[in-house]
Each structure stands twice: as C-alpha cells, then as structure tokens.
C-alpha positions as CSV (number, residue, x, y, z in Angstrom):
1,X,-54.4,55.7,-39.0
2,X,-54.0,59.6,-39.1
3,X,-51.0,59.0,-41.8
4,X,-53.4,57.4,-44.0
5,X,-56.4,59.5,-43.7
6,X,-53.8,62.3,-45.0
7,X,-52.6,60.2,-47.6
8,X,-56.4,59.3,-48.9
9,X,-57.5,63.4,-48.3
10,X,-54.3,64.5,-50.0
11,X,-55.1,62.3,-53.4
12,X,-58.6,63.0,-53.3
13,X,-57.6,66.7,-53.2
14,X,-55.9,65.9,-56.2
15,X,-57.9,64.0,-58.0
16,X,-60.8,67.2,-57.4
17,X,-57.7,69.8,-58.9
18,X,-57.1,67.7,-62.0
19,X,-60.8,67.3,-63.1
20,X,-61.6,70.4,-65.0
21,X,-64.5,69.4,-66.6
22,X,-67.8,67.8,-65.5
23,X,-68.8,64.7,-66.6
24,X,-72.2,64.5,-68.6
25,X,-74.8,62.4,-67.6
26,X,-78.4,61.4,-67.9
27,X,-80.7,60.6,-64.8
28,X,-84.0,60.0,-64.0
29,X,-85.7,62.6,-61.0
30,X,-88.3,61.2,-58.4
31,X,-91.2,61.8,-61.4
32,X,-89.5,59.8,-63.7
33,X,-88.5,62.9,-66.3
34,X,-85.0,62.5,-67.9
35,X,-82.1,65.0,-67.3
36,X,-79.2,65.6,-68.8
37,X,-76.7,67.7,-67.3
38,X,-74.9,69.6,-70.3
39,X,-78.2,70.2,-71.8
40,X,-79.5,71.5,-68.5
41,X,-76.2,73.9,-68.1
42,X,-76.6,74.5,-72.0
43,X,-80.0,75.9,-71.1
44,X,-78.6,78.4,-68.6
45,X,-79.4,76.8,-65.9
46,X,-77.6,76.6,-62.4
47,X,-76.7,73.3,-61.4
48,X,-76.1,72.9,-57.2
49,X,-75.3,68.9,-56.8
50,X,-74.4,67.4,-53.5
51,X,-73.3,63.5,-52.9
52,X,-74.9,62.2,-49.6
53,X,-75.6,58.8,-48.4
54,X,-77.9,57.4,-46.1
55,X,-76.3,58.2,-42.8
56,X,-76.5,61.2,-40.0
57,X,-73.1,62.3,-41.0
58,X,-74.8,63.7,-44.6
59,X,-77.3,65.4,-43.3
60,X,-75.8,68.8,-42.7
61,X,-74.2,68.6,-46.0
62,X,-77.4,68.3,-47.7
63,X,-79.2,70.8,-45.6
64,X,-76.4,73.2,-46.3
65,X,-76.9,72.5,-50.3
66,X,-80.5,72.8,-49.9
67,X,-80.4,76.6,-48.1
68,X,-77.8,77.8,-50.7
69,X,-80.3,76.3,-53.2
70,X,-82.9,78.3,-51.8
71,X,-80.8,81.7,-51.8
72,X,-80.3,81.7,-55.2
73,X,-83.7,79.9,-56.2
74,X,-85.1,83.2,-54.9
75,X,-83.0,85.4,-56.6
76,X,-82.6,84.0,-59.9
77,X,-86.1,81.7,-60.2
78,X,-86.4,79.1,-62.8
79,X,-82.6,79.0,-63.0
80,X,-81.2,77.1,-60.2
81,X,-81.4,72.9,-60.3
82,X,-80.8,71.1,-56.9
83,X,-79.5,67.5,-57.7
84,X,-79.0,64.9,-54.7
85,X,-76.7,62.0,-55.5
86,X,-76.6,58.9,-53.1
C-alpha cells in the first residue's frame, strides 16, 4: 500500500511542477455574484484558494487558509480574496 501512495504523491507532485499557469474560471459566491478569476487577479487582487471537502481531515487546512487570509486582509485591505473549493 505504502509503494503506491508514493507512486500517486510522486505524480501528483508532478502534475503541481508542470502546471505553470492557472486555469480561468467563473463561479458563483454564497450571494449569488459572479467571479472570474483572471479578471479578479487582473484587478490586483490577491487570490488565497484552498480545496477542502466535507470531512474532519479538511478542517485544519481551511483554518490554516483562513488565518493567512486574515494576515494579509489586514495588511493589504480590499486586496486579498479567500475562495473555498469543495
């Protein structure tokens, strides 16, 4: 099992180093207002995203997105975008 749990963290590794550019897309937030992410980085704006799912093991992950959110919220308001993908 330990063989390939190496094998999987070794391509995803990979597959992270070859991407060099970030996708664009448009989403909805909770109040129903469109985003777009080059337009958002376009703008100026700082995007922090983290990719949970509904399960204990996510939540210091997204705890630890939101507190670096709000470190540089506060130091650079208006400029700093938390998104949350599940």
């Amino acid at each position: 099992m330990k063989k390939y749990f190496l094998i999987v963290m070794l391509l995803f590794n990979y597959l992270l180093s070859a991407q060099t550019t970030a996708t664009n897309f448009t989403a909805k937030d909770c109040n129903g207002i469109s985003h777009t992410l080059f337009n958002e980085l376009d703008s100026g704006k700082v995007i922090i995203m983290v990719w949970v799912m509904p399960c204990a093991n996510c939540i210091n992950t997204g705890a630890t997105a939101s507190s670096v959110y709000k470190t540089y919220a506060t130091s650079n308001p208006g400029k700093v975008r938390l998104y949350i993908c599940d």
